[in-house]
mmCIF entry with sequence, helices, sheets and N, C-alpha, C, O atoms, coordinates in Angstrom:
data_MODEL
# 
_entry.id   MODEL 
# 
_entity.id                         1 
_entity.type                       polymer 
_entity.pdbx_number_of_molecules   1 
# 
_entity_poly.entity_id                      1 
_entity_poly.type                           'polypeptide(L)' 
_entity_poly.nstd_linkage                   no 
_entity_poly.nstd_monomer                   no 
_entity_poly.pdbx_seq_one_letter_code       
;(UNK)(UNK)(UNK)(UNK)(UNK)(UNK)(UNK)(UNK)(UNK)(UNK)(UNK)(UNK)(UNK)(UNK)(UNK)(UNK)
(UNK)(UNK)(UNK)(UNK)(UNK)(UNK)(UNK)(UNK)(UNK)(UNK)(UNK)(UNK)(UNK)(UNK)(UNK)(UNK)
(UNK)(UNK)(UNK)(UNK)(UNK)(UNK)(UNK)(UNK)(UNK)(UNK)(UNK)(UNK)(UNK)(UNK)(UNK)(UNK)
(UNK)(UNK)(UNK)(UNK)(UNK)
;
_entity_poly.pdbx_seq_one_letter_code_can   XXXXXXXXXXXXXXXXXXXXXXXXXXXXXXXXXXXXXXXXXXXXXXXXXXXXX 
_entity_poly.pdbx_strand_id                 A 
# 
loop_
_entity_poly_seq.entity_id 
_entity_poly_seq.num 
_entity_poly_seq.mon_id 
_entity_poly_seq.hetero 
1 1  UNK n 
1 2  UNK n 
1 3  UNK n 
1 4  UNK n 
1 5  UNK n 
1 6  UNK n 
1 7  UNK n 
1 8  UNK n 
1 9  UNK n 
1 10 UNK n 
1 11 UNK n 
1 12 UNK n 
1 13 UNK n 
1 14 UNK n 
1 15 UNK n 
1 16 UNK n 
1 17 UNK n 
1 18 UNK n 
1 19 UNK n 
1 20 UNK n 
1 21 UNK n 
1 22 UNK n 
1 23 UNK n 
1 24 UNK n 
1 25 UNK n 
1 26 UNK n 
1 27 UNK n 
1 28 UNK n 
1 29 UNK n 
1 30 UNK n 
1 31 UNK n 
1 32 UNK n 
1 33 UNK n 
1 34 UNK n 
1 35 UNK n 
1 36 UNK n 
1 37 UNK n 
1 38 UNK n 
1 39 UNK n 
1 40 UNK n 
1 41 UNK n 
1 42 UNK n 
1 43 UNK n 
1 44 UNK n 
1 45 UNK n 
1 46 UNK n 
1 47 UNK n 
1 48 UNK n 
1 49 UNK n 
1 50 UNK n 
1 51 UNK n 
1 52 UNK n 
1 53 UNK n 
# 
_struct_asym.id          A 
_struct_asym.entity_id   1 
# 
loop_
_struct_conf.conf_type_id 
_struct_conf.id 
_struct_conf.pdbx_PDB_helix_id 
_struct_conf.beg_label_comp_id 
_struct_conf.beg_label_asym_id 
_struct_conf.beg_label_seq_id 
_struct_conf.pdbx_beg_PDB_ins_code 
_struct_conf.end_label_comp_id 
_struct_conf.end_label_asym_id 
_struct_conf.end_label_seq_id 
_struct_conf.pdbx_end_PDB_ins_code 
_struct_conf.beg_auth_comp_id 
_struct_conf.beg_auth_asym_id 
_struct_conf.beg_auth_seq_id 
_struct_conf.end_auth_comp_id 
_struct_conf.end_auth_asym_id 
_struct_conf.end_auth_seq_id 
_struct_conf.pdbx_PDB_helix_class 
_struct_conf.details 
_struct_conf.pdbx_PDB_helix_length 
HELX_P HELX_P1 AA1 UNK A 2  ? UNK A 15 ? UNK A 2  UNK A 15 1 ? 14 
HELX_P HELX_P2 AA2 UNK A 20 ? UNK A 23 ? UNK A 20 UNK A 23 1 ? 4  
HELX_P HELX_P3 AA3 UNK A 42 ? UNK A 50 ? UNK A 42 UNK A 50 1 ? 9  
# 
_struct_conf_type.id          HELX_P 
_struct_conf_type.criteria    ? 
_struct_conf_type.reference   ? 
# 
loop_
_atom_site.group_PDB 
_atom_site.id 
_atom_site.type_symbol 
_atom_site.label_atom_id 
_atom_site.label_alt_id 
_atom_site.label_comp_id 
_atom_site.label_asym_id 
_atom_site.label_entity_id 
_atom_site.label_seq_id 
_atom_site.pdbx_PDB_ins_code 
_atom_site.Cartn_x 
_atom_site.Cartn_y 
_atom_site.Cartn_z 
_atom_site.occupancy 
_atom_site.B_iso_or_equiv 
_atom_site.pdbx_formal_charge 
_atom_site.auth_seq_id 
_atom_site.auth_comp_id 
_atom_site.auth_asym_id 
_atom_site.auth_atom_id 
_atom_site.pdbx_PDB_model_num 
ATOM 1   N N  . UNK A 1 1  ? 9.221   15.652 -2.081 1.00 0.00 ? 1  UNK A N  1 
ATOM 2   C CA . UNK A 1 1  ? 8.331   15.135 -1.053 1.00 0.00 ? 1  UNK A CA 1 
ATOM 3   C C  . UNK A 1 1  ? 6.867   15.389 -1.421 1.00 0.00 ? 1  UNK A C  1 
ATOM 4   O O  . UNK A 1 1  ? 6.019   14.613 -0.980 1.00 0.00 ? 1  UNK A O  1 
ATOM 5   N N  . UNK A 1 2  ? 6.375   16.793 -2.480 1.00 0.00 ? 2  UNK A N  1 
ATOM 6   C CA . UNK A 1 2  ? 5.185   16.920 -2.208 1.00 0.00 ? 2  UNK A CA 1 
ATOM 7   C C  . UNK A 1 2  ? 4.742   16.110 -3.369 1.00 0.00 ? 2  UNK A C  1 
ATOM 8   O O  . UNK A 1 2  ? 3.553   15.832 -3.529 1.00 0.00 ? 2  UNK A O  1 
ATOM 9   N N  . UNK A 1 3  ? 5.879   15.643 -4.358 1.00 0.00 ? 3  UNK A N  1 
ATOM 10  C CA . UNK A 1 3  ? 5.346   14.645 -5.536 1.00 0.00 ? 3  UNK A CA 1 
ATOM 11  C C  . UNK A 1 3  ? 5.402   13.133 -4.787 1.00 0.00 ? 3  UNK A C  1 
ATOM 12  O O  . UNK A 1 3  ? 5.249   12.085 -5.414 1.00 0.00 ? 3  UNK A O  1 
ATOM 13  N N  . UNK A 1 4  ? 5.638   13.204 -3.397 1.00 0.00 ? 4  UNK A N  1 
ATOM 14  C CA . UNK A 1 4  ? 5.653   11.805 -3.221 1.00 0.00 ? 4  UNK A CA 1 
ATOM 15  C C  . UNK A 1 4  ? 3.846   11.628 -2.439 1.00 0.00 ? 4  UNK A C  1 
ATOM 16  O O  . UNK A 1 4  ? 2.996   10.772 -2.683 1.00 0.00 ? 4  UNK A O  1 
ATOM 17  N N  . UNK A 1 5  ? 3.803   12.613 -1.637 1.00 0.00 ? 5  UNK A N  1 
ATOM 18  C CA . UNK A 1 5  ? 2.495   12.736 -0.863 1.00 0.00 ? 5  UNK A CA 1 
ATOM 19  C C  . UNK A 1 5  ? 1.175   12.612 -2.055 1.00 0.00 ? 5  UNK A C  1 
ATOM 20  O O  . UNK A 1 5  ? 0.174   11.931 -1.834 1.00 0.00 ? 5  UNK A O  1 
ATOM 21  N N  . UNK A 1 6  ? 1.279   12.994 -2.675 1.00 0.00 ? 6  UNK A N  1 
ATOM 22  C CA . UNK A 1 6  ? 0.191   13.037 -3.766 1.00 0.00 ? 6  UNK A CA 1 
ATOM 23  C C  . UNK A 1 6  ? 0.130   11.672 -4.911 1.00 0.00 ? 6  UNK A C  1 
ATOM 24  O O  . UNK A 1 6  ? -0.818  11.364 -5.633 1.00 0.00 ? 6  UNK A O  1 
ATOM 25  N N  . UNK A 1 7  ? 1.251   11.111 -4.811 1.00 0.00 ? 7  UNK A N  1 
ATOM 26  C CA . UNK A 1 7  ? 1.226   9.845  -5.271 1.00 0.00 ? 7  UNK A CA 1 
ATOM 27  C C  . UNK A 1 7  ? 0.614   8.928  -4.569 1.00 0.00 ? 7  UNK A C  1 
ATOM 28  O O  . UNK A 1 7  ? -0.169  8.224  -5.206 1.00 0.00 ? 7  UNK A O  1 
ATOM 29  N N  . UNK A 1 8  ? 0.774   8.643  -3.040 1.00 0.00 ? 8  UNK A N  1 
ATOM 30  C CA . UNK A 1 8  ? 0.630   8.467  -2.112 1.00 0.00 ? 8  UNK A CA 1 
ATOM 31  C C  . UNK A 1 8  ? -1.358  8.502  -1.982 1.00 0.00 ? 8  UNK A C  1 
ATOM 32  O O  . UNK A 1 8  ? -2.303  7.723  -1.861 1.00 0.00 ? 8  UNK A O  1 
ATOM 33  N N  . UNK A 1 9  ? -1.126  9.685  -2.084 1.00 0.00 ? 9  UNK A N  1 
ATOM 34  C CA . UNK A 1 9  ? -2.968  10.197 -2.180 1.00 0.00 ? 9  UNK A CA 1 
ATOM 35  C C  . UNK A 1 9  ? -3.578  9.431  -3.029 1.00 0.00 ? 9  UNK A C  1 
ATOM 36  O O  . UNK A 1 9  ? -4.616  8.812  -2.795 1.00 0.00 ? 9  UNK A O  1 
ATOM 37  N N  . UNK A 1 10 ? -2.999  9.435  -3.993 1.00 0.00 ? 10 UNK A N  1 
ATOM 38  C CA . UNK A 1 10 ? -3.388  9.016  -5.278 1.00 0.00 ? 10 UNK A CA 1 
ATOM 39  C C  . UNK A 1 10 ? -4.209  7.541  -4.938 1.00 0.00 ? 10 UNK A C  1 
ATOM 40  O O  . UNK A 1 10 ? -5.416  7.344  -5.076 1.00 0.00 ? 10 UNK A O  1 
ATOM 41  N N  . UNK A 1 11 ? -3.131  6.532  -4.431 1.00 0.00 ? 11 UNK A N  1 
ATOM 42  C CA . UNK A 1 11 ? -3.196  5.455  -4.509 1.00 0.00 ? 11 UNK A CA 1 
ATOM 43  C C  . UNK A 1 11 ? -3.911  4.805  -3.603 1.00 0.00 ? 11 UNK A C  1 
ATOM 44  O O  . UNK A 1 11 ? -4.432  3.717  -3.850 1.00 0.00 ? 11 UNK A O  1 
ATOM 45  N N  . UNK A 1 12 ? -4.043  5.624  -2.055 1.00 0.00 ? 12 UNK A N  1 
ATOM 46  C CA . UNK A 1 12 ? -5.136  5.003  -1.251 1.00 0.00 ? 12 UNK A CA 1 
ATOM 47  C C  . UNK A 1 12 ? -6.398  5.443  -1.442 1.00 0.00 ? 12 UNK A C  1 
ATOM 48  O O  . UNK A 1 12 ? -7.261  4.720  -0.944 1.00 0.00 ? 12 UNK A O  1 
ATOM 49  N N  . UNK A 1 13 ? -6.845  6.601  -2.125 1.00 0.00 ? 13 UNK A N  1 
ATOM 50  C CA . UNK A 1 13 ? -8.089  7.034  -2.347 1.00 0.00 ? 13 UNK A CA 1 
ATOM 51  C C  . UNK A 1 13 ? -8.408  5.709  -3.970 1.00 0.00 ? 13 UNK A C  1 
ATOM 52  O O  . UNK A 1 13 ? -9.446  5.056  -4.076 1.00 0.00 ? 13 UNK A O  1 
ATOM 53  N N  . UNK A 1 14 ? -7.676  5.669  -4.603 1.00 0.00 ? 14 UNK A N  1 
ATOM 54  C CA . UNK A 1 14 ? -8.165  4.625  -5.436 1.00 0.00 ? 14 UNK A CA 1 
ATOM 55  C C  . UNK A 1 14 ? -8.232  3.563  -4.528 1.00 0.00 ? 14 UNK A C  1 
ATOM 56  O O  . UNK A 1 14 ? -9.429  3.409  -4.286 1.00 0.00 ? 14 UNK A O  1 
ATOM 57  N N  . UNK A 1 15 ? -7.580  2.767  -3.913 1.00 0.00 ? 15 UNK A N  1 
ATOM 58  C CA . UNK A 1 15 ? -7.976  1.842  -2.765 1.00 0.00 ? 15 UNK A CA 1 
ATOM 59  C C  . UNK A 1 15 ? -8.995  1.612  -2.369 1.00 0.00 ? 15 UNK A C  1 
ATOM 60  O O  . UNK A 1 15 ? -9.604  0.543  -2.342 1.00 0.00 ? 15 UNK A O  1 
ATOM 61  N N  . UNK A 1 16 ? -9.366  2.940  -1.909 1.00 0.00 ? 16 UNK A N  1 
ATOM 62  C CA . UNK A 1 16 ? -10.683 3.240  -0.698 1.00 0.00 ? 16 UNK A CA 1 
ATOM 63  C C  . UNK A 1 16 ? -12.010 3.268  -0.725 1.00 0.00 ? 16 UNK A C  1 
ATOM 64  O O  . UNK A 1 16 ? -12.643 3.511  0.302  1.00 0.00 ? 16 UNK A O  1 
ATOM 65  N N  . UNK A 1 17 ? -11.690 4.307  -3.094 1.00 0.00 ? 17 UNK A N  1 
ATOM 66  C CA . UNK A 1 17 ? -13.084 3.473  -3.353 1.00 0.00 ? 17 UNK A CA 1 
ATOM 67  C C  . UNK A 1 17 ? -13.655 2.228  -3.637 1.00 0.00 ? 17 UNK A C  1 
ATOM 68  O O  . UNK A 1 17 ? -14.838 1.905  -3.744 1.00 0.00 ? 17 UNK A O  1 
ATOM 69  N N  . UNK A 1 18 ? -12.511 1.512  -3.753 1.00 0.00 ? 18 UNK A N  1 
ATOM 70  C CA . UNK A 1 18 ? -12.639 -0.089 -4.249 1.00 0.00 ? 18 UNK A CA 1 
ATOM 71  C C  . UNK A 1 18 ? -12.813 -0.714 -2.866 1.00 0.00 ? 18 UNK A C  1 
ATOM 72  O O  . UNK A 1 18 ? -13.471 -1.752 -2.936 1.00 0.00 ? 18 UNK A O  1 
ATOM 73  N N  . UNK A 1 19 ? -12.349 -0.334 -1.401 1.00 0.00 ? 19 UNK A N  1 
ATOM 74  C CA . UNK A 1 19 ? -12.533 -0.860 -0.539 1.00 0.00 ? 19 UNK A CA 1 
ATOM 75  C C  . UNK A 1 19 ? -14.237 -0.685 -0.286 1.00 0.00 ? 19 UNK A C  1 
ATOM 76  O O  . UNK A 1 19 ? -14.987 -1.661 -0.300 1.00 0.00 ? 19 UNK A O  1 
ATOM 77  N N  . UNK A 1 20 ? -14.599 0.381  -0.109 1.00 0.00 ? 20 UNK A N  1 
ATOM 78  C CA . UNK A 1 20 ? -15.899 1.367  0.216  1.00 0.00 ? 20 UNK A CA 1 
ATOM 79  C C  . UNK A 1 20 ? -17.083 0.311  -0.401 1.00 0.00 ? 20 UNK A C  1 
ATOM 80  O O  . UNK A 1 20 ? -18.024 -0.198 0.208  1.00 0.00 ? 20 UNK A O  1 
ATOM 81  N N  . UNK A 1 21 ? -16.618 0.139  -2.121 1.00 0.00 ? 21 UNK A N  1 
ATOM 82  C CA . UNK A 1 21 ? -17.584 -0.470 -2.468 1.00 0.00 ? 21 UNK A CA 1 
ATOM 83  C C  . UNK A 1 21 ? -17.755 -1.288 -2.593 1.00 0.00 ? 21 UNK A C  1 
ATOM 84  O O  . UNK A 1 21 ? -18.689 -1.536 -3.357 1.00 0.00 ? 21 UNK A O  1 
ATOM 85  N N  . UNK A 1 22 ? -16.653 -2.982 -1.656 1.00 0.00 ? 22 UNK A N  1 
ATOM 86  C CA . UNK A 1 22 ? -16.670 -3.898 -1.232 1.00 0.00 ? 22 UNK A CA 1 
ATOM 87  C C  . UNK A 1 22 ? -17.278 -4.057 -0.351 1.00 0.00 ? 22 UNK A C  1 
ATOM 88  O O  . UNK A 1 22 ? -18.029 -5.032 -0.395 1.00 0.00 ? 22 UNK A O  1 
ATOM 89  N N  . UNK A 1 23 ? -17.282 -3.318 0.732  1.00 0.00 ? 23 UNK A N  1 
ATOM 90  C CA . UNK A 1 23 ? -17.551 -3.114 2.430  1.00 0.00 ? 23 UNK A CA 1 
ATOM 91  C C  . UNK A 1 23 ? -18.950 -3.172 1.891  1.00 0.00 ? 23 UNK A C  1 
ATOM 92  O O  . UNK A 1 23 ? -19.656 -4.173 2.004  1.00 0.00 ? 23 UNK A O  1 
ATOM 93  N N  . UNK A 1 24 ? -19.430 -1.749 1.136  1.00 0.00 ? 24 UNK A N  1 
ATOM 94  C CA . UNK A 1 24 ? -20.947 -1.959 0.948  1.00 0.00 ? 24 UNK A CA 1 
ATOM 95  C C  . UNK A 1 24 ? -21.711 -3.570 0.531  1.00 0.00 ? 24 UNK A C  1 
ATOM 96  O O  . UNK A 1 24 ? -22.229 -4.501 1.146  1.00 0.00 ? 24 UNK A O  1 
ATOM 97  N N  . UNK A 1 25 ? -21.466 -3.280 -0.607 1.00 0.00 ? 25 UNK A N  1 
ATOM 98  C CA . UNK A 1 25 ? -21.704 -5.073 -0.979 1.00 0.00 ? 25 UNK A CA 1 
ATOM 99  C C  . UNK A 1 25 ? -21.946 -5.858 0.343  1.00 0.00 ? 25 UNK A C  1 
ATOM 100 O O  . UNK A 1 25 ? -23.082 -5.920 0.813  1.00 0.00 ? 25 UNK A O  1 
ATOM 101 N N  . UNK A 1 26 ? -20.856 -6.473 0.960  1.00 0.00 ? 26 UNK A N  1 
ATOM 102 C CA . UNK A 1 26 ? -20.728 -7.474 2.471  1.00 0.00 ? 26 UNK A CA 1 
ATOM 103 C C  . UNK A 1 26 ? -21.291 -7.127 2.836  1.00 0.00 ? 26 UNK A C  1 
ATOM 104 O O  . UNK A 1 26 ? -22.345 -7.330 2.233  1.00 0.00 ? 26 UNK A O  1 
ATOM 105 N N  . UNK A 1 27 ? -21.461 -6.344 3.971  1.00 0.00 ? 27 UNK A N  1 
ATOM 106 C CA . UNK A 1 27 ? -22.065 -5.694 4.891  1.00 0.00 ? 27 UNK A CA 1 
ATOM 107 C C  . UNK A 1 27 ? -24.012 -6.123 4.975  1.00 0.00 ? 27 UNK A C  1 
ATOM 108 O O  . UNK A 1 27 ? -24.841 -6.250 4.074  1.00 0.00 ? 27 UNK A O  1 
ATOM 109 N N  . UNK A 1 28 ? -24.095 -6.207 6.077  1.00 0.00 ? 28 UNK A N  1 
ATOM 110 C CA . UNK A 1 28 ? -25.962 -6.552 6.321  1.00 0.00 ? 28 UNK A CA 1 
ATOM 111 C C  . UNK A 1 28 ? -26.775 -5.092 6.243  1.00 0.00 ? 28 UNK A C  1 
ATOM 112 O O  . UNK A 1 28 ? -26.625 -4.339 7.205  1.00 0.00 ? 28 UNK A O  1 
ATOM 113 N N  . UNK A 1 29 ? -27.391 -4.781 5.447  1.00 0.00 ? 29 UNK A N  1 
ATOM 114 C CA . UNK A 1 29 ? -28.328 -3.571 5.520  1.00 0.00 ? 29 UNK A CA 1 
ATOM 115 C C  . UNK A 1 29 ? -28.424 -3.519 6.476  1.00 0.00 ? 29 UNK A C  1 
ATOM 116 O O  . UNK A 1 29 ? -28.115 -4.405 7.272  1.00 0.00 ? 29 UNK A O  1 
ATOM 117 N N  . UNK A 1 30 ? -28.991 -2.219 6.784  1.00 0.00 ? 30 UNK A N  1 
ATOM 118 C CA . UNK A 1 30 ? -29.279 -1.431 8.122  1.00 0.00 ? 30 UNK A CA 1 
ATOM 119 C C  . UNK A 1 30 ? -30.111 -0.407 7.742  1.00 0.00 ? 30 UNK A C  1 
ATOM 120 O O  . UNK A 1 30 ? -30.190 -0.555 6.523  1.00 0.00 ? 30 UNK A O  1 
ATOM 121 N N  . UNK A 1 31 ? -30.782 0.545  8.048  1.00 0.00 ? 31 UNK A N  1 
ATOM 122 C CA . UNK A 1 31 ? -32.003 1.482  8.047  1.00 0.00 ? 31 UNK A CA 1 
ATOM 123 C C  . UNK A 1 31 ? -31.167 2.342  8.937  1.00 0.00 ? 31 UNK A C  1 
ATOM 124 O O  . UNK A 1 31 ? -31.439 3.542  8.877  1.00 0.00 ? 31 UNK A O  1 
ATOM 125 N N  . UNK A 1 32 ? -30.199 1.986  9.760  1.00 0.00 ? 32 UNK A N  1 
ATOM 126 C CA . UNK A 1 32 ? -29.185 3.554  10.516 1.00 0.00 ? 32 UNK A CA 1 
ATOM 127 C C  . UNK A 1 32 ? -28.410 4.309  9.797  1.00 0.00 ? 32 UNK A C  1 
ATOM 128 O O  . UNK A 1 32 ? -27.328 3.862  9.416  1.00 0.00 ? 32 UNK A O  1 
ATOM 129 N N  . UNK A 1 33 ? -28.776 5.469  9.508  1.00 0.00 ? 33 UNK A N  1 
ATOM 130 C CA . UNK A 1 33 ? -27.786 6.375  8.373  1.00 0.00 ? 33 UNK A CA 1 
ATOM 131 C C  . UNK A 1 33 ? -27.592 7.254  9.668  1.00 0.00 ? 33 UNK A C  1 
ATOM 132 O O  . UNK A 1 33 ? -28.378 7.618  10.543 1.00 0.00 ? 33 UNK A O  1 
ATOM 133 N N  . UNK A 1 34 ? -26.056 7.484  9.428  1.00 0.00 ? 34 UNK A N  1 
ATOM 134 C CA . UNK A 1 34 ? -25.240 8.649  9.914  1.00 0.00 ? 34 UNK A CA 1 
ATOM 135 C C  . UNK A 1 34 ? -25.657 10.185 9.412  1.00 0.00 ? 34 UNK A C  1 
ATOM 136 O O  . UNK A 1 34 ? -25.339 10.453 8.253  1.00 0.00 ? 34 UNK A O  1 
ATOM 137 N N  . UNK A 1 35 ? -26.305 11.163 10.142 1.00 0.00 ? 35 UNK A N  1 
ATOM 138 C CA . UNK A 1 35 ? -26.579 12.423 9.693  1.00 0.00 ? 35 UNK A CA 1 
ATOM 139 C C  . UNK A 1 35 ? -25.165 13.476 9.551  1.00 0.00 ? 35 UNK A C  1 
ATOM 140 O O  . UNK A 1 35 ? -25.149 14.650 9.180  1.00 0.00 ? 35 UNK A O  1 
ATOM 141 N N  . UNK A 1 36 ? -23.963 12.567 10.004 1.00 0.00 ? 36 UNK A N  1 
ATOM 142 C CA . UNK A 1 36 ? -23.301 14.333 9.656  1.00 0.00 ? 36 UNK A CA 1 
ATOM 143 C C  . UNK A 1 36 ? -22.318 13.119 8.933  1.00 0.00 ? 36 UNK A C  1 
ATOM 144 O O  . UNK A 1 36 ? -22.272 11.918 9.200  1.00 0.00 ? 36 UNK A O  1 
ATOM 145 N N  . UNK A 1 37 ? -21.661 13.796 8.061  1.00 0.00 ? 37 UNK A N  1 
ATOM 146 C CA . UNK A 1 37 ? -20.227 12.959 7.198  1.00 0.00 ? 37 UNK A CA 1 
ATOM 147 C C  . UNK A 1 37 ? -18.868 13.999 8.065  1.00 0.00 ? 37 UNK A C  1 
ATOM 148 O O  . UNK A 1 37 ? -18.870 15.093 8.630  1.00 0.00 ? 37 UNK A O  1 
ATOM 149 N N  . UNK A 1 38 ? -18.065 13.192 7.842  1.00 0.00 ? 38 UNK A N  1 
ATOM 150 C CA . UNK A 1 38 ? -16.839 12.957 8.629  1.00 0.00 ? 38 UNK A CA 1 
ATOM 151 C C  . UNK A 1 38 ? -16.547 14.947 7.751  1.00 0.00 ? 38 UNK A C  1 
ATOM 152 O O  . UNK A 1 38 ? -17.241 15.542 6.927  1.00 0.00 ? 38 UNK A O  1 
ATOM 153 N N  . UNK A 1 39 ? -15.365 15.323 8.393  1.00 0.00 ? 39 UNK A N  1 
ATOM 154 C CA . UNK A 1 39 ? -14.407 16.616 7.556  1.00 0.00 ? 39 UNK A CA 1 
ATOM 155 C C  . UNK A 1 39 ? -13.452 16.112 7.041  1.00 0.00 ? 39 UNK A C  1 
ATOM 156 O O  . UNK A 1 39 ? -12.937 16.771 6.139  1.00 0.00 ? 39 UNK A O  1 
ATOM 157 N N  . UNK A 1 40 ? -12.806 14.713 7.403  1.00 0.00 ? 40 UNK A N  1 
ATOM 158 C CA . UNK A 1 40 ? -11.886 14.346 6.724  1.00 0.00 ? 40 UNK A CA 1 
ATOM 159 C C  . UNK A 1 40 ? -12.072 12.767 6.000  1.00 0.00 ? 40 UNK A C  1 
ATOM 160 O O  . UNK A 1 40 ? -12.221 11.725 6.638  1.00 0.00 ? 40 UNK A O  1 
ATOM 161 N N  . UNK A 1 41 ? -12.019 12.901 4.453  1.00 0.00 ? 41 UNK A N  1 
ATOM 162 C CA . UNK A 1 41 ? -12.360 11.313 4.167  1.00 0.00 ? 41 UNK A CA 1 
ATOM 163 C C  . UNK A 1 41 ? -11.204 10.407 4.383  1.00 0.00 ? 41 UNK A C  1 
ATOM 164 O O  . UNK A 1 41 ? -10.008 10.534 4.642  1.00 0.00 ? 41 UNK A O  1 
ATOM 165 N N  . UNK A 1 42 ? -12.211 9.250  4.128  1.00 0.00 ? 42 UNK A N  1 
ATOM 166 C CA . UNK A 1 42 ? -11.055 7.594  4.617  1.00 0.00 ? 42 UNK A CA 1 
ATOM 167 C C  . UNK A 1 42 ? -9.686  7.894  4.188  1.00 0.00 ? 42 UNK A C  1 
ATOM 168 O O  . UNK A 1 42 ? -8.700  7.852  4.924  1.00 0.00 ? 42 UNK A O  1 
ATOM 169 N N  . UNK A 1 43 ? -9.698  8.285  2.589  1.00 0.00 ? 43 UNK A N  1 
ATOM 170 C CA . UNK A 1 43 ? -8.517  8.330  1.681  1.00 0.00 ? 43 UNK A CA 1 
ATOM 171 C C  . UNK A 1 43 ? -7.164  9.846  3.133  1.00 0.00 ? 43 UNK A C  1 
ATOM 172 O O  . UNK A 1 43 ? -6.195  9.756  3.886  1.00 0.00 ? 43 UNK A O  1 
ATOM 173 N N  . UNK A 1 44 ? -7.701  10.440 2.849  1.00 0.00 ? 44 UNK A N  1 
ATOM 174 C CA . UNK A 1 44 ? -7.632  11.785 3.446  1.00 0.00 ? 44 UNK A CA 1 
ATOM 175 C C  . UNK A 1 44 ? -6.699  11.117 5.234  1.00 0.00 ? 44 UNK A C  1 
ATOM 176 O O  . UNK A 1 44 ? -5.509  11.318 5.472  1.00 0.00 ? 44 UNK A O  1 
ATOM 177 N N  . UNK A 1 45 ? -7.626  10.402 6.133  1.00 0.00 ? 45 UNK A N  1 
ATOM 178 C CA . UNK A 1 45 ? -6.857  9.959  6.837  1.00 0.00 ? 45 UNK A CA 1 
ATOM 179 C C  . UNK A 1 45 ? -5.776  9.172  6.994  1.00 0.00 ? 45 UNK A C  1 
ATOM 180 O O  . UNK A 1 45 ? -4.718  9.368  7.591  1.00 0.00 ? 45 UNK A O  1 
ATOM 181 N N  . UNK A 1 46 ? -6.334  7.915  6.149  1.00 0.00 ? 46 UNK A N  1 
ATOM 182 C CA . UNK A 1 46 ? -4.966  6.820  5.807  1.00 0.00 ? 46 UNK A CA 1 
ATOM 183 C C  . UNK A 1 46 ? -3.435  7.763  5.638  1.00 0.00 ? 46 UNK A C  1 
ATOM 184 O O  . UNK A 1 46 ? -2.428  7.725  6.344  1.00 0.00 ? 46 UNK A O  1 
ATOM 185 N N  . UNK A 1 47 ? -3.859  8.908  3.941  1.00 0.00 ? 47 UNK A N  1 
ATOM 186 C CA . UNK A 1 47 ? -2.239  9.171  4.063  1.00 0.00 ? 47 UNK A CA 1 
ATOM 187 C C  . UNK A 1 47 ? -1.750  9.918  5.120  1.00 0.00 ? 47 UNK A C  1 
ATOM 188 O O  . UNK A 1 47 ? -0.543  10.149 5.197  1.00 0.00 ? 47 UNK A O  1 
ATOM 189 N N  . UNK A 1 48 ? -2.913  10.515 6.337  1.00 0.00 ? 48 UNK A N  1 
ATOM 190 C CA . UNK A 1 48 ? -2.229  11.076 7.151  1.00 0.00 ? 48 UNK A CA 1 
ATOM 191 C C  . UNK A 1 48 ? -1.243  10.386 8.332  1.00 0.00 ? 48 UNK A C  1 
ATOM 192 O O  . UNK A 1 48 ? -0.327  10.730 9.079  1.00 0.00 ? 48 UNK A O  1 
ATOM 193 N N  . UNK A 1 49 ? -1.969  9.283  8.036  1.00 0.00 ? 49 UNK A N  1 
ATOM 194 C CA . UNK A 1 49 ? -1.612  7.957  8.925  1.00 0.00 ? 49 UNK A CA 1 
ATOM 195 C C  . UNK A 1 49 ? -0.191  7.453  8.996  1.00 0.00 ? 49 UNK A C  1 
ATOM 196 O O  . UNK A 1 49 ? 0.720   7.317  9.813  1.00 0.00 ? 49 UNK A O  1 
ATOM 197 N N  . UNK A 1 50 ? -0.544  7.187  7.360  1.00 0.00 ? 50 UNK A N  1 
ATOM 198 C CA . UNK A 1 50 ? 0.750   6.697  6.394  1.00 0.00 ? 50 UNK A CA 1 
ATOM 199 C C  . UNK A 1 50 ? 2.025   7.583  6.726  1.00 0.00 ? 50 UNK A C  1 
ATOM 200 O O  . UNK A 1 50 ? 3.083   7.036  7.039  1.00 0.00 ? 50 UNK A O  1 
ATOM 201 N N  . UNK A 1 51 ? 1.905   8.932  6.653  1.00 0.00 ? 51 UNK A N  1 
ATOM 202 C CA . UNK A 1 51 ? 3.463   9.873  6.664  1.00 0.00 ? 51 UNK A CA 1 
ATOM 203 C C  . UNK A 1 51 ? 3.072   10.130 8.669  1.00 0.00 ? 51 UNK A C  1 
ATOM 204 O O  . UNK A 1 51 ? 3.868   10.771 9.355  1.00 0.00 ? 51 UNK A O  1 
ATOM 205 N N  . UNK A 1 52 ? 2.386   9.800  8.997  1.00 0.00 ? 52 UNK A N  1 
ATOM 206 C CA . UNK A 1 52 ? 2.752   9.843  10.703 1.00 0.00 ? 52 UNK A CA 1 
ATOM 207 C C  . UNK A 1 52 ? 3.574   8.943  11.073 1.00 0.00 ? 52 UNK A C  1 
ATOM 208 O O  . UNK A 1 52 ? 4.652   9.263  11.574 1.00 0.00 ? 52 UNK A O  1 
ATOM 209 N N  . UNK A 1 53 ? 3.217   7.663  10.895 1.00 0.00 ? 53 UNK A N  1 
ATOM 210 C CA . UNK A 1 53 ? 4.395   5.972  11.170 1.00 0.00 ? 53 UNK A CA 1 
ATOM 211 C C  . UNK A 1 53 ? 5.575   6.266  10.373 1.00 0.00 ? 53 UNK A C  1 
ATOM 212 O O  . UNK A 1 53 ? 6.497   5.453  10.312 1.00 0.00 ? 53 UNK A O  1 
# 
């Protein structure tokens, strides 16, 4: 199981940066920056997501 979770990891954090730096691209500038960053990243939630469903 813990070689499956980390495969798992593996594959949405590669995802996420390819998503991340799509989203950027699209997306309309803005001058609003967020001052605090999340404790848990995108990649980080998805697989928590993923083994919750």
């Amino acid at each position: 199981m813990k070689k499956c979770i980390i495969t798992v990891y593996y594959l949405i954090d590669n995802f996420c940066k390819i998503y991340q730096e799509w989203e950027r691209k699209r997306l309309i500038p803005s001058n609003n920056q967020r001052n605090k960053d999340g404790k848990l990243s995108l990649a980080e939630l998805l697989t928590i997501d993923f083994f919750r469903n």
